[in-house]
C-alpha angles and dihedrals in degrees: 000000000000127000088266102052085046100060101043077053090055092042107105094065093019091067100026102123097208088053133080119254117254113271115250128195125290100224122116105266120021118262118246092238096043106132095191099048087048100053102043084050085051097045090048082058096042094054092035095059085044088051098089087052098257121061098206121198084248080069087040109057077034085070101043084054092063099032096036097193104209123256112297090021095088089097099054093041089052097054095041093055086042090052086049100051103055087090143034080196107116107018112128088055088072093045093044090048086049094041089052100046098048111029084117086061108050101167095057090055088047079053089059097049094045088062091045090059090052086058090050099051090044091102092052099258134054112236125217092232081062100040085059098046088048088047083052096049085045083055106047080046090068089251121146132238084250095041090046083051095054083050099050094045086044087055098035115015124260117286117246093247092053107115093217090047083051085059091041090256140117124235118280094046115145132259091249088050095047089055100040083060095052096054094050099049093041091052086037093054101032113141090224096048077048090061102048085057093064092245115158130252089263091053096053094048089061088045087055086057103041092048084044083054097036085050083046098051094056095053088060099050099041087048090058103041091046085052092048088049096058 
């Protein structure tokens, strides 16, 4: 019986809210076969796509994109990820088992939540409703509001009021980096620098905002990284 069969067979209990996920194995990375892992990652998507109120087929072959059920398991996959979505209940008991699991292995749970964002994007927008519950998985993960930033901006792109997105940087960058990329857009967009170029008044009026925004991105940014590093 393959992994999908078995855990349709295991739903009942696998995507019962009230109950408790199936246990999976405590090794570093999950095994292939590991009915447990897969079902509470499947659940996560399940509920992920359903977050926004509609689970649409676009989620759906997203999912099968990240999963890929082997040929004649369609089926079986389909009707686990349906069983899973008819709820958000419960859903911070399989990020917090996974979480828990594999804190020791971050880059397999950034794994998780970058195929989740797949899922999420499928429709051609992420939601809010979806960017929260993603920010909630993050969280139950161990992630921090930083680290879940560097993630977003890596699966979305940086928002244009993002400090870092203002120095041409995702989020975690250090503190050197930070500074060498200040240095570089505010010489680059100095309004001095702006006049010996020839550029006209209306030019060097912009370059007075954007070195006012890029000065202001760096104080940001040096004033949260000097209070996380407290």
């Amino acid at each position: 019986m393959s992994v999908w069969s078995r855990i349709v067979d295991l739903a009942g209990r696998a995507f019962d809210p009230e109950a408790d996920p199936p246990e999976f194995h405590e090794e570093c990375a999950p095994r292939p076969n590991d009915v447990g892992f897969t079902a509470a990652v499947i659940g996560l998507a399940a509920k992920m796509a359903k977050a926004d109120g509609c689970s649409n087929e676009a989620e759906m072959a997203a999912a099968s994109q990240v999963f890929r059920p082997p040929p004649g398991d369609e089926e079986a996959f389909r009707r686990a990820f349906m069983l899973a979505a008819q709820t958000v209940l419960g859903f911070d008991s399989y990020a917090k088992q996974i979480g828990r699991k594999y804190r020791a292995r971050p880059c397999l749970l950034e794994d998780v939540l970058d195929g989740l964002f797949h899922i999420a994007g499928a429709d051609g927008a992420v939601s809010e409703a979806e960017l929260a519950y993603l920010e909630d998985v993050a969280s139950h993960f161990g992630f921090t509001e930083m680290e879940f930033r560097r993630i977003k901006a890596t699966n979305l792109g940086p928002e244009a009021g993002d400090p870092y997105a203002v120095l041409g940087l995702l989020p975690g960058a250090t503190m050197e980096e930070v500074r060498q990329a200040w240095r570089r857009a505010a010489a680059e967009n100095h309004p001095d620098r702006m006049l010996q170029r020839g550029a006209p008044p209306e030019f060097v009026e912009i370059a007075r905002d954007k070195t006012a925004a890029i000065n202001a991105a760096y104080a940001r940014i040096r004033d949260e990284l000097s209070v996380g590093a407290k």
